[in-house]
C-alpha positions in Angstrom: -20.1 9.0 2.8 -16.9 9.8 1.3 -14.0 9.5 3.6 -10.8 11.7 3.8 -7.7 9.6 4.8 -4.6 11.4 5.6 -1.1 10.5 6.6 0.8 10.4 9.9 4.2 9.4 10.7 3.8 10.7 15.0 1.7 11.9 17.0 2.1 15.3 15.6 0.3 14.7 12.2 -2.4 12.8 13.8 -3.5 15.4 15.6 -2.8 17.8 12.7 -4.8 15.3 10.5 -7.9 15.7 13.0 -7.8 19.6 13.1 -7.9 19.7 9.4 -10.7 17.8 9.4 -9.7 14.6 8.3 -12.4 11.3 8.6 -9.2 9.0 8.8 -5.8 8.4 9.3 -3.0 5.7 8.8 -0.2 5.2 10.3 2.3 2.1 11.4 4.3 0.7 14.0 7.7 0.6 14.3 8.2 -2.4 11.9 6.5 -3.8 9.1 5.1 -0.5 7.4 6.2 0.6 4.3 7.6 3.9 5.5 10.3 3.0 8.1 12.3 6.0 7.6 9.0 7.8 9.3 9.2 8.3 13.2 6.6 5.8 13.6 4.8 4.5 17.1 5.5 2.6 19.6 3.2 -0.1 21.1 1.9 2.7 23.8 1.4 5.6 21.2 -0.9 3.1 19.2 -2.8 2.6 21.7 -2.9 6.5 22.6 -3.2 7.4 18.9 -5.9 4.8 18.3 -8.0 6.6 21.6 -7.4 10.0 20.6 -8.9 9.2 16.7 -11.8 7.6 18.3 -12.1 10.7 20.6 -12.8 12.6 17.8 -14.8 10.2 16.0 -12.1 9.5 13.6 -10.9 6.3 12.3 -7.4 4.6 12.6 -6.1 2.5 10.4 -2.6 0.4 10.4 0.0 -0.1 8.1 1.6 -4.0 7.4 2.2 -3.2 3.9 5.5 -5.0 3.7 6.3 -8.3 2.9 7.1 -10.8 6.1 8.9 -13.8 6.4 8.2 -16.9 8.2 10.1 -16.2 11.6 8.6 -12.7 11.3 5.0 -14.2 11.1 6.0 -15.4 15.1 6.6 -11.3 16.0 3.4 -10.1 14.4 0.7 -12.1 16.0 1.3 -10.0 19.4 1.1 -6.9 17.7 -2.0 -7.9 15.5 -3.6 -8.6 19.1 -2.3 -5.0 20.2 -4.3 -4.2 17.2 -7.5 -5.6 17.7 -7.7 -5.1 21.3 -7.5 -1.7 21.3 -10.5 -1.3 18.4 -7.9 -0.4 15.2 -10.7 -0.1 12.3 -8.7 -1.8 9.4 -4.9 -2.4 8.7 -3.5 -2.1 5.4 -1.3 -5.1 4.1 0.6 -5.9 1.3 0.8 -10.0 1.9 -1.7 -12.2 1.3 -0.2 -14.5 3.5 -0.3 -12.2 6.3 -4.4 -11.9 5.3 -4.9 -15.6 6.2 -2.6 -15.0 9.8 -5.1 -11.5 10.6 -8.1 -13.6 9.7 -6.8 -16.6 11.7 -6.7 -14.8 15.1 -8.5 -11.8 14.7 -11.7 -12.5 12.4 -13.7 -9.3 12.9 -10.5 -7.1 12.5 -11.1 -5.8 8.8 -8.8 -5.9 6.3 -7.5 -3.7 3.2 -5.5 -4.4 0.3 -2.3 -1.9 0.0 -1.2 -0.5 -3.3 1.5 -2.1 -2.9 -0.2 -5.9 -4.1 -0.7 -3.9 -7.2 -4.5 -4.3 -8.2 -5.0 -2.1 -11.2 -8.0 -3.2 -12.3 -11.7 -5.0 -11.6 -10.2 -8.9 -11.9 -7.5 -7.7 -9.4 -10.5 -6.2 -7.0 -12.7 -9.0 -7.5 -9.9 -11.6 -6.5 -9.0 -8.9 -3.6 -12.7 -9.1 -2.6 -12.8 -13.2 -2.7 -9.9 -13.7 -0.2 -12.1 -11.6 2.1 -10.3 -7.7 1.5 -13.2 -5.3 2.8 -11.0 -2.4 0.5 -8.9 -2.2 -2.3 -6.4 0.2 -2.4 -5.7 1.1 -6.2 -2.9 2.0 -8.1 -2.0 5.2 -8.5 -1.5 4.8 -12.5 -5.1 4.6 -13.2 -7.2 7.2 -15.8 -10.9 8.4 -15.0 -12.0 5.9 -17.3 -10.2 2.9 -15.8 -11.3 3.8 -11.8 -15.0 5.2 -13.1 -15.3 1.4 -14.4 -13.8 -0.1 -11.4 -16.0 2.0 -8.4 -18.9 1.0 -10.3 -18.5 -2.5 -10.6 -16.6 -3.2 -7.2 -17.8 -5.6 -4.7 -16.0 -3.6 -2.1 -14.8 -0.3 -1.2 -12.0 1.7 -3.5 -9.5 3.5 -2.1 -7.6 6.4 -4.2 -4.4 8.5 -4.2 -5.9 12.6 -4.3 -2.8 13.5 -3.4 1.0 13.3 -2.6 4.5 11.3 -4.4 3.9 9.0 -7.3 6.6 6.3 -7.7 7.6 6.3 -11.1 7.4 2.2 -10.9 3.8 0.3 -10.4 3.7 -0.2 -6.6 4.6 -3.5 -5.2 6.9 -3.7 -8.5 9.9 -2.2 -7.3 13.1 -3.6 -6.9 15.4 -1.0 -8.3 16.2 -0.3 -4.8 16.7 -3.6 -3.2 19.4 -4.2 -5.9 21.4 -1.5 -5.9 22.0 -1.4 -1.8 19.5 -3.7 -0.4 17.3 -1.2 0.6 13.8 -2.4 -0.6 10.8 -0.8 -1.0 9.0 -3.8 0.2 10.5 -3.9 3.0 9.3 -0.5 3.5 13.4 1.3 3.3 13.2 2.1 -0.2 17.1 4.3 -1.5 14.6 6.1 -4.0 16.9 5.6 -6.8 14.2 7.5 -8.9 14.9 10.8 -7.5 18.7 10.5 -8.8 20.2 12.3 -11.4 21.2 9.8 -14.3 22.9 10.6 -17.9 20.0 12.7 -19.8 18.9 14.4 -16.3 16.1 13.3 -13.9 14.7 10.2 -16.1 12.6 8.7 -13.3 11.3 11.5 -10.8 8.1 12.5 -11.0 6.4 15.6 -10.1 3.5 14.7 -7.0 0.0 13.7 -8.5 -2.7 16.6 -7.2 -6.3 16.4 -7.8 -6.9 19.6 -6.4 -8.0 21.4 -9.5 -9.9 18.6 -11.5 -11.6 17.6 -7.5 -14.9 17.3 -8.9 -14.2 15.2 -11.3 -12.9 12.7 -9.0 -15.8 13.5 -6.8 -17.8 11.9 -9.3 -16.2 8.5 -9.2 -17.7 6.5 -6.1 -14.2 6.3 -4.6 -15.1 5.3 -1.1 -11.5 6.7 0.4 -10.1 10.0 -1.1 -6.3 8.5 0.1 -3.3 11.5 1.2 0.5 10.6 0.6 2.8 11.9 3.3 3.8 10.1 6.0 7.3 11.3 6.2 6.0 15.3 5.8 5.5 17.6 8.6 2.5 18.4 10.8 2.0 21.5 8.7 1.9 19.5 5.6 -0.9 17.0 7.1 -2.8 20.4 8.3 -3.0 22.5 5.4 -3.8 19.3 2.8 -6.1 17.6 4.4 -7.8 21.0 4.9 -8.1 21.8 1.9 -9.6 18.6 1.0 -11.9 18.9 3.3 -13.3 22.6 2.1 -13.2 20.8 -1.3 -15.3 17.6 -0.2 -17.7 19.4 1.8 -18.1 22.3 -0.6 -18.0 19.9 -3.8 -15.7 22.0 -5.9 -12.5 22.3 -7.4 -9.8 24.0 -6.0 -9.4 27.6 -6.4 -6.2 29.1 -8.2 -4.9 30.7 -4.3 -5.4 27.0 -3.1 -3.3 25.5 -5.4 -0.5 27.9 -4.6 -0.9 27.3 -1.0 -0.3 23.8 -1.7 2.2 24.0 -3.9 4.4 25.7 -0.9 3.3 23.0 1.2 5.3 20.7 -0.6 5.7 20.4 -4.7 8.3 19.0 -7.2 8.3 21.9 -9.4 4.4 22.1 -9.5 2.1 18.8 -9.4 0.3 16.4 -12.2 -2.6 14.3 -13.0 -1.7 13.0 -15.9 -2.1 9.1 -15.5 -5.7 10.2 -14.1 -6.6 12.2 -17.2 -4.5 9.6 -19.3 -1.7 11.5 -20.4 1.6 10.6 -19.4 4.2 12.5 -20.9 7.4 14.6 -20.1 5.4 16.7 -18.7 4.6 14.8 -15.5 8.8 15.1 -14.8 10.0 17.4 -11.7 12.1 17.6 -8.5 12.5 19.1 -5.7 14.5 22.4 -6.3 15.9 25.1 -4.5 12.6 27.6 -5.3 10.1 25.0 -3.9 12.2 24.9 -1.1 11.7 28.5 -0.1 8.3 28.5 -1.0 8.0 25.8 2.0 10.8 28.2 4.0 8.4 31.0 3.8 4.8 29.5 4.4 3.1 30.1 7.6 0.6 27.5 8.9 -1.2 28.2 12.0 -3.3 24.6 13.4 -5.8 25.9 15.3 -6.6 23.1 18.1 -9.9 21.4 17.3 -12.4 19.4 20.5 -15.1 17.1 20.9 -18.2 19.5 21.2 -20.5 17.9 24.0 -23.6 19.0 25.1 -24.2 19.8 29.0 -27.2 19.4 31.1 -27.8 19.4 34.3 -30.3 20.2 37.9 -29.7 22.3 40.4 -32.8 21.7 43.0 -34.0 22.1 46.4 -34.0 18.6 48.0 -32.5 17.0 44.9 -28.8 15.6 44.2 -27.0 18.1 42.0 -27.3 15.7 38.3 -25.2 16.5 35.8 -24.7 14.5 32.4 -22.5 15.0 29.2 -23.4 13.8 25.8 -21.4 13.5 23.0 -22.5 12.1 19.6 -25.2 9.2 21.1 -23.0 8.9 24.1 -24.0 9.9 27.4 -22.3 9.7 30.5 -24.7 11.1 33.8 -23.1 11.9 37.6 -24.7 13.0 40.7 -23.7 15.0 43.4 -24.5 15.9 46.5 -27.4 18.1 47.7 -27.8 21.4 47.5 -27.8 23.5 50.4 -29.3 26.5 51.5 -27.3 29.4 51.1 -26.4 30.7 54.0 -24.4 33.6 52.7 -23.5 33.6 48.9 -25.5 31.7 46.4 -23.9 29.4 44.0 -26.1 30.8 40.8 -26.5 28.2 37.8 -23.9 30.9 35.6 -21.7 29.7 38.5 -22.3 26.1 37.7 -22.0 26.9 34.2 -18.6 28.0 34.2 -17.1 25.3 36.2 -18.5 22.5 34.4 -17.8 23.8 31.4 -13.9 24.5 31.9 -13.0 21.3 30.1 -8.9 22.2 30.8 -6.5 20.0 29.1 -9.0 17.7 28.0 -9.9 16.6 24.0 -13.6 18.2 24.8 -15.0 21.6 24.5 -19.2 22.1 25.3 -21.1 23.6 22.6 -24.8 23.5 24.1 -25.9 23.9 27.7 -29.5 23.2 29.4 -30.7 23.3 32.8 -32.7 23.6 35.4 -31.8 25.8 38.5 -33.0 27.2 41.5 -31.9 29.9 43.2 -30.6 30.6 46.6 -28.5 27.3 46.8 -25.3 26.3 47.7 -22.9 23.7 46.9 -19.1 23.9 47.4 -17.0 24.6 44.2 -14.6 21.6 44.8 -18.0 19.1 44.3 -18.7 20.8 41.1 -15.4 20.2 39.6 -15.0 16.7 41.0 -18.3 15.7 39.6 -17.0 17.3 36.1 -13.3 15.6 36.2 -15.2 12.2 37.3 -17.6 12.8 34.3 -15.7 14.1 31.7 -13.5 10.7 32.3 -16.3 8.6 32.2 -17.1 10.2 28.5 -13.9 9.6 27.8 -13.7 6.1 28.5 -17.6 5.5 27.1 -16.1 7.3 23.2 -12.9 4.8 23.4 -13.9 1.9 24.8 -13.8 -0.5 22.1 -16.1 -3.2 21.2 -14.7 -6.9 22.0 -13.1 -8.5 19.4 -12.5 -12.3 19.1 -9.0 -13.2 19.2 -7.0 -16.8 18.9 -3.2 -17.4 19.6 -2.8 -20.1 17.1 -2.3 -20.0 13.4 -3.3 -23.5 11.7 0.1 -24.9 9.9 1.0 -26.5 6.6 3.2 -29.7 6.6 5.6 -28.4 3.7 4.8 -30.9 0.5 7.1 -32.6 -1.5 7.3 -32.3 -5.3 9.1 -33.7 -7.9 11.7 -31.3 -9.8 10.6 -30.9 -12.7 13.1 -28.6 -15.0 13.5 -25.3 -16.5 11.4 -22.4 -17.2 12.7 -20.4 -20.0 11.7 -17.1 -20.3 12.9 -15.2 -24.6 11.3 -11.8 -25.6 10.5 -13.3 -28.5 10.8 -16.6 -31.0 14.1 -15.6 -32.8 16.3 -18.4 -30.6 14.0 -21.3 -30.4 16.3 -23.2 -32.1 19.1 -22.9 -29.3 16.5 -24.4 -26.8 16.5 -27.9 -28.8 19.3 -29.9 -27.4 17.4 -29.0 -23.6 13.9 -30.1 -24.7 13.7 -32.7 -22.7 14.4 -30.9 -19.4 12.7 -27.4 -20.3 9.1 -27.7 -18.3 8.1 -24.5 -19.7 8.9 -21.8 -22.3 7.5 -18.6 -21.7 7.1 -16.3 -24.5 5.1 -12.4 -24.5 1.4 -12.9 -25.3 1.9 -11.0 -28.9 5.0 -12.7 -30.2 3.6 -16.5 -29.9 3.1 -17.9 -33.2 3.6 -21.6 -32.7 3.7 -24.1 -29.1 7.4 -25.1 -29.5 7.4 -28.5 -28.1 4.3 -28.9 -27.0 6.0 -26.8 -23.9 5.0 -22.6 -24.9 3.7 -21.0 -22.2 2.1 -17.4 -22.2 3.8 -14.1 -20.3 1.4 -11.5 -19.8 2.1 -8.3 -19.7 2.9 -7.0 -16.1 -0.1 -4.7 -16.5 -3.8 -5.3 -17.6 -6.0 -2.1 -17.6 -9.6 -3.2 -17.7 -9.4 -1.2 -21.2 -6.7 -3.4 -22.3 -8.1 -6.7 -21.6 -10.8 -7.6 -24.2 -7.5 -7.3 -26.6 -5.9 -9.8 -24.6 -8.6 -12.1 -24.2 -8.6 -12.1 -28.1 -5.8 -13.2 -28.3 -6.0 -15.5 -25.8 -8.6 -17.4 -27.4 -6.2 -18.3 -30.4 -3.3 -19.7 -28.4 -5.9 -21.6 -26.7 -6.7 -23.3 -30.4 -2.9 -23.5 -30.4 -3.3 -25.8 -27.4 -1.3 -23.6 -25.2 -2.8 -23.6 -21.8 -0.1 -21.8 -19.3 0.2 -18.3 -18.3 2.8 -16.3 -16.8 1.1 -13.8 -14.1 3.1 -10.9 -12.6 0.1 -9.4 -10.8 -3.0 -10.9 -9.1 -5.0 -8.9 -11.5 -3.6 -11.8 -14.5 -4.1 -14.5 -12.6 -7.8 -13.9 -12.1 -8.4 -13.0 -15.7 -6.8 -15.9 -16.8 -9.1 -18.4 -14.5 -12.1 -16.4 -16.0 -10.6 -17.0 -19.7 -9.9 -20.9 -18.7 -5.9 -20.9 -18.7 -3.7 -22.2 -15.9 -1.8 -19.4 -14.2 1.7 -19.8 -13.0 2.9 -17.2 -10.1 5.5 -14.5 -11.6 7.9 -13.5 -9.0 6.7 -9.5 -8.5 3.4 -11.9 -6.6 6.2 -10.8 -3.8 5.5 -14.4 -2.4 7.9 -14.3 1.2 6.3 -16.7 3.5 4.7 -19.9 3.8 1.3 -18.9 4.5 2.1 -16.4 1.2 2.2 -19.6 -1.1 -1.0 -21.1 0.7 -3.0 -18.1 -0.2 -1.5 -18.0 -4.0 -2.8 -21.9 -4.3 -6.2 -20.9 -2.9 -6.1 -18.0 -5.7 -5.9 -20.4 -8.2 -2.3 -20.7 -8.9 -0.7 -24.3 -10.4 3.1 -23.3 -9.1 4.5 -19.7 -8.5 8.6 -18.1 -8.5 9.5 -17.0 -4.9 10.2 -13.4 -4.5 13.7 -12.7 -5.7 14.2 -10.7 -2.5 14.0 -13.7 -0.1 17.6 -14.9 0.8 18.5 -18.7 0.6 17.7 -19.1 4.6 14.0 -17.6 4.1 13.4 -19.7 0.7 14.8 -22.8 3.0 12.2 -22.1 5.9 9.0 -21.8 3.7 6.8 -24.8 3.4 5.9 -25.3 0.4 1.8 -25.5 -0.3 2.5 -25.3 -4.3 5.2 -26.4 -6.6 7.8 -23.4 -6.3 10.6 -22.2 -8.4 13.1 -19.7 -8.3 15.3 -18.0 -10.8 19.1 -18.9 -11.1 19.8 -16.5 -14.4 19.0 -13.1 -15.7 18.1 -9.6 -15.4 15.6 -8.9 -13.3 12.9 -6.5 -14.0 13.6 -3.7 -11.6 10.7 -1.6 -12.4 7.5 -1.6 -14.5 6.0 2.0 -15.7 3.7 3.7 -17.2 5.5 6.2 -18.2 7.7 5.9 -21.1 11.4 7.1 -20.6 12.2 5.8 -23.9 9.9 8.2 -25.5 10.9 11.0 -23.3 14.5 10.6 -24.4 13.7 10.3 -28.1 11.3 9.1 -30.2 9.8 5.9 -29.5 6.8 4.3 -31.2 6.5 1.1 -29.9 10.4 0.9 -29.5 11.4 -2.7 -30.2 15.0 -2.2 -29.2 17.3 -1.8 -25.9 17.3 1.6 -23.9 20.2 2.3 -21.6 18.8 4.1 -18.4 22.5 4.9 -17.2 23.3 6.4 -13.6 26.4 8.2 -12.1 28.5 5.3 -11.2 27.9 4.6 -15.4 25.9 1.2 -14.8 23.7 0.8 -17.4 20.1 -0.2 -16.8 18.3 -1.7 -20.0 15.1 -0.5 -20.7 12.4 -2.5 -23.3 9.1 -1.5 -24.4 6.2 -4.3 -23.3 2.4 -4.0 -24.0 0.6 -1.8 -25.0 3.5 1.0 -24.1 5.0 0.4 -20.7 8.8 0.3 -19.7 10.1 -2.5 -18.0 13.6 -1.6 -16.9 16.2 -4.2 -16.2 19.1 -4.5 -13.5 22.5 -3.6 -15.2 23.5 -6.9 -14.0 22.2 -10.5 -14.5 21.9 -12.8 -11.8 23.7 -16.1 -12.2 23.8 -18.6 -9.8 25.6 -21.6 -12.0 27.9 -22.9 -10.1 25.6 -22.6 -6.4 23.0 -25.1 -8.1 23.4 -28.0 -5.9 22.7 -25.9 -3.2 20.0 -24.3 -4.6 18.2 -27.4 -5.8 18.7 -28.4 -2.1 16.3 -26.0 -1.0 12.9 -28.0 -2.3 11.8 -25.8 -5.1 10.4 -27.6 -8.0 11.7 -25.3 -11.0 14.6 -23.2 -11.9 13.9 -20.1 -13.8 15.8 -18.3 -16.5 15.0 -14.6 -17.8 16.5 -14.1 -21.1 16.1 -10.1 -22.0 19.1 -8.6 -24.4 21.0 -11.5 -24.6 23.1 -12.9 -28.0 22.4 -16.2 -29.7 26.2 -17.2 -28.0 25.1 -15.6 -24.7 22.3 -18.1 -24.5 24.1 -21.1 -25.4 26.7 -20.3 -23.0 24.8 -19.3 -20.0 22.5 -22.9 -20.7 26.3 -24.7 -20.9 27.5 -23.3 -18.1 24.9 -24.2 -15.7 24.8 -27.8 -17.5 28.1 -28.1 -16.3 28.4 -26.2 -13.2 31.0 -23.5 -14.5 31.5 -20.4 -12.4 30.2 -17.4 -13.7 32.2 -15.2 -15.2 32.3 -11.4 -16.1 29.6 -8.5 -14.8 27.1 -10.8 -12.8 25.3 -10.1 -10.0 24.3 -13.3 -7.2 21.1 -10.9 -6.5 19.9 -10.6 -2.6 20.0 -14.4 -2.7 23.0 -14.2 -0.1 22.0 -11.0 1.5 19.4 -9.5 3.7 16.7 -7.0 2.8 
C-alpha cells in the first residue's frame, strides 16, 4: 500500500494531518531535527502525539536528520529510549554514525535514510540498504526515469518528495548558510540564503515542486512513501494538502484544474514545478514568494472537520444476566460487564436508552459506527452504571490501540579506542592539469592529487587520484564507469567520493574510495560507519570546530582541509545558463549578493553548478595546532586560483606565514 506522509511541526498539524487523511506523519523533538525554527515537541507531546497517531491507526515517525557530535551522542541515547518505548515506527536520520548508536540500543526500532545523506541513485540505496536502512528517502532532484529505475530495483522502501520547498542545493550539500552566519542547514537552522535577492534578481529560489497534476504518473513508480514538505506551515496547510493527496491516491487520478488553484493559495512561490521530475530544469522552475500569493493564502478558507476512530458496539441486556458490553475497533476488542438488570419497577431502561448512553463517546478520539444487541424489555439498570461501564471501556480501548509492543533496549554503546596513524601529507585538489608543474618541488610530501574524472590524462607522480563528480544519476554512470576503466589502465586506483552513492560505485568498479568532506562525517561512531562502508580515509566535515575534530576517535585515517574555497552548494540547476548562455561553461561565474561578496560559480559534470564561498579558507599559520589534532592529511581545494596564487598559498603554509588579504578561517573556530 502506498503511504501518504505529511508534515507536523505541533500538535496542531498532527491532528490536521490525520483529518486529511494522512497514513503518516513526521515530526521531531526539540533538538536534533532538521527544522528547528518549527515549534517542535517536547518529551511529553511525543509521547501524546505518538498515542494519538496510533489512535487513529496512523504511523509516527521521528526526525534526527542532523549531524551530532560526540558529546551530543551522550544526550540522545535517553531520547532514542523515549523513542522506542513508546512504539515510534521509524526515525529519520541523516548520520550514519547515529545508525550504529539506534541499532546499538534499540535493535527493532527501524531506521530510514533522510534526504539529507543525499542518495540519488540505486549504488546510494543499495549501500543505504547494507548498513541496515529499512527506507531510503530520495533526493528531490530525481526525473521519472531515474526513480522508475531505482523503485524497481530497490532492496528496500523509497521514499519521495509529491510535494512542498525544493532547496536549490542537493540536500545534505549545503553549506552556503553555515558560512555566511553559522546558521547550518545541517544542523537543522538553515539562514536560507537562497531566497535572497542577489545582483541579476532571485538566482537561487525556486518555485515548490507539486505533483499534483502529473499524480498518476508518479502513481506509477512503486514509491512506497508519497513524502509532504511543511513542517514550519500551518494546520490549514497540512489539512488541505494532504487532503488532496489523499482524493488523488484513493481516486488514482491527477489533480483537477480547481485543485490546483486551491493549493496554490495554500501556499505557492508564484505557482509550483516539476521540472527535475520530468527532467527539465530551466528558468522556469524560478519563483518567490510575492505579495499576490500572499493574499491568495489571506483569503482562503479551510474548515478541518474533526475526524474519530469508528468502533463497533455490541452489547446484552438480559434477565438474570450481567449487562456485557464490548467495543471493537479494527481487530481490537475490549469487553466490560456490569451489573444485573433489574426488574423495572416503574420506568424501563429500553435498549435505545442504552444505545444512546454508550454511544456518547464525549471528548474522546472515538465515534461508533455499528451497533448490535440483544435486549430485553422491562428492565432496569441505573444510568450512572451505564456510563461507568462505557468511560471504563472506552479507556480500556484506548490503552489496548496504544499500547506498544516491547522493544529491546540497551544503555551502552560499544566504543572505539581512537587509532593512531602516521601523517602522511597533502592532498591537492586542481580543476584541471594546467599547473602540474607548480606541484613538483612538493612531490615528495603530496599523498594525493586529485584531479575531475574527465580532465585526467596522465598519473602525475605515480600520485593522481580521481574526483568524482558530486552527483551520479544511475543514467550517468555507465559513462563514468567508462571512463573509469581507462584510468584504471593508467594505474590510477583512488577516488574522491562526495556522496555515498560514489563510494559504492566505485567498490563495485574496483577503485579505493577516499571520503569527500560533504560525507558530513561529525562523530566518531560517523567515521566507524564510513570504514565499514568501504572507505580507506575520509575529510571531516568542514563544519566541525577544532574541539569536536579533537574529541573524535579516529576509526580511519582522517584529514581535514587547511586552504580553499569550499563548495557551498551543488545543483542541478544551472544559474550560469539562466544568466546567459552556457554550454558547458568552462569559466568562472560570479553569483554576487547585496553586501557585493562574490560567490564563484563552475560548471562540473554532466551540467551541474557547484558554487563556491566568496572567501577561501586558510589556516597557514594555525598548522601546528591543527596537525595537533591527529588527522592524518591536510587538504587543499584549488578552484579559480592563478599560477602565483598557487605557489604562494603552497609557500606560505611551508613556512608558516600568516595569511593575508580576503580569507576566511571557516567554522573551524566557531560553533554551528
Amino acid at each position: 500500500m502506498t503511504e501518504l506522509l505529511a508534515p507536523c511541526g505541533s500538535i496542531n498539524e498532527i491532528r490536521a494531518a490525520i483529518y486529511g487523511g494522512a497514513d503518516a506523519v513526521y515530526f521531531g523533538g526539540k533538538k536534533f531535527n532538521a527544522r528547528q525554527s518549527a515549534d517542535n515537541f517536547s518529551d511529553e507531546d511525543i509521547t501524546n502525539a505518538i498515542k494519538l497517531c496510533h489512535l487513529h491507526n496512523v504511523k509516527a515517525y521521528i526526525t534526527l536528520n542532523t549531524v551530532v557530535s560526540d558529546k551530543e551522542i551522550g544526550e540522545l541515547i535517553p531520547f532514542i529510549r523515549l523513542l522506542n518505548d513508546n512504539g515510534c515506527d521509524g526515525v529519520i536520520i541523516q548520520s550514519l554514525g547515529l545508525m550504529s548508536v539506534i541499532k546499538a540500543v534499540a535493535p527493532k526500532l527501524p531506521v530510514h535514510a533522510s534526504t539529507q545523506l543525499t542518495v540519488h541513485s540505486l549504488e546510494g540505496v543499495k549501500l543505504m540498504a547494507s548498513l541496515g536502512f529499512e527506507r531510503v528517502v530520495v533526493s528531490r532532484e530525481l526525473s521519472y526515469e531515474n526513480l522508475k529505475y531505482i523503485c524497481e530495483n530497490s532492496p528496500v522502501e523509497i521514499e519521495a518528495f509529491i510535494h512542498g520547498a525544493l532547496c536549490m542545493c542537493y540536500s545534505g550539500q549545503c553549506y552556503f548558510s553555515s558560512v555566511i552566519g553559522t546558521r547550518s542547514g545541517n544542523r537543522g537552522s538553515c539562514a536560507q540564503p537562497c531566497r535572497k535577492l542577489y545582483k541579476n534578481g532571485y538566482e537561487l529560489s525556486l518555485k515548490d515542486i507539486s505533483m499534483a497534476q502529473d499524480f498518476k504518473k508518479f502513481l506509477t513508480l512503486g514509491v512506497a512513501s508519497f513524502k509532504i514538505e511543511g513542517r514550519l506551515k500551518s494546520s490549514d496547510y497540512v489539512y488541505g494538502v494532504t487532503k488532496t493527496y489523499r482524493k488523488l491516491i484513493d481516486e488514482n487520478r491527477n489533480a483537477t484544474n480547481t485543485e490546483t488553484d486551491f493549493l496554490r493559495a495554500l501556499f505557492s512561490r508564484q505557482g509550483f514545478t516539476n521540472g527535475y521530475f520530468n527532467a527539465q530544469p530551466s528558468k522556469e522552475m524560478f519563483g518567490i514568494r510575492t505579495e499576490d500569493d500572499k493574499r491568495l493564502t489571506e483569503k482562503i478558507d479551510v474548515e478541518i472537520p474533526q475526524k474519530k476512530t469508528p468502533v463497533s458496539l455490541y452489547f446484552t441486556f438480559k434477565e438474570n444476566q450481567p449487562l456485557k458490553i464490548s467495543y471493537s475497533a479494527g481487530t481490537v476488542t475490549v469487553e466490560k460487564q456490569g451489573d444485573l438488570p433489574q426488574k423495572a419497577q416503574k420506568r424501563a431502561v429500553t435498549s435505545e436508552d442504552i444505545r444512546e448512553k454508550l454511544t456518547k463517546t464525549g471528548d474522546t478520539e472515538f465515534t461508533v459506527t455499528e451497533i448490535n444487541y440483544d435486549a430485553d424489555d422491562n428492565l432496569f439498570i441505573p444510568v450512572s452504571a451505564l456510563n461507568n461501564l462505557r468511560r471504563e471501556a472506552l479507556s480500556e480501548l484506548e490503552n489496548a490501540l496504544t499500547q506498544p509492543k516491547e522493544r529491546p533496549f540497551y544503555d551502552t554503546v560499544p566504543q572505539k579506542e581512537n587509532e593512531n596513524y602516521d601523517f602522511y601529507g597533502y592532498s591537492i585538489t586542481l580543476q584541471n592539469e594546467n599547473y602540474i608543474s607548480l606541484l613538483k618541488d612538493y612531490e615528495s610530501k603530496i599523498q594525493t592529487l586529485w584531479l575531475p574524472f574527465n580532465k585526467i590524462t596522465a598519473n602525475h607522480f605515480g600520485k593522481t587520484g580521481i574526483l568524482l563528480p558530486a552527483i551520479i544519476k544511475d543514467n550517468e554512470a555507465e559513462q563514468i564507469k567508462s571512463v573509469l576503466k581507462q584510468l584504471k589502465a593508467m594505474g590510477i586506483t583512488k577516488t574522491y567520493c562526495r556522496t555515498y552513492d560514489a563510494v559504492k560505485l566505485s567498490l563495485d568498479e574496483g577503485f579505493t574510495p577516499s571520503g569527500g568532506f560533504s560525507l558530513n562525517l561529525f562523530n566518531s561512531f560517523d567515521l566507524i560507519q564510513a570504514k565499514n562502508a568501504g572507505l580507506i580515509d575520509a575529510v571531516i566535515s568542514p563544519e566541525c570546530s577544532i574541539p569536536v575534530i579533537r574529541d573524535i576517535k579516529k576509526a580511519l585515517p582522517l584529514r581535514m582541509i587547511v586552504y580553499g574555497r569550499l563548495p557551498v552548494m551543488v545543483t542541478e540547476n544551472c544559474i550560469i545558463k539562466n544568466a546567459q548562455k552556457c554550454i558547458n561553461y568552462e569559466g568562472i561565474y560570479q553569483l554576487t549578493d547585496k553586501t557585493g561578496a562574490a560567490f564563484p560559480v563552475m560548471c562540473e559534470y554532466p551540467h551541474r553548478n557547484i558554487i563556491l564561498n566568496s572567501a577561501p579558507i586558510n589556516l597557514s599559520d594555525k598548522m601546528e595546532e591543527i596537525y595537533s589534532l591527529g588527522i592524518s592529511g591536510v587538504d587543499f581545494i584549488f578552484t579559480d586560483e592563478t599560477e602565483e596564487e598557487i605557489k604562494k598559498v603552497l609557500f606560505d603554509y611551508e613556512n608558516k606565514i600568516p595569511p593575508q588579504g580576503k580569507f576566511t578561517r571557516g567554522l573551524y573556530y566557531r560553533k554551528i
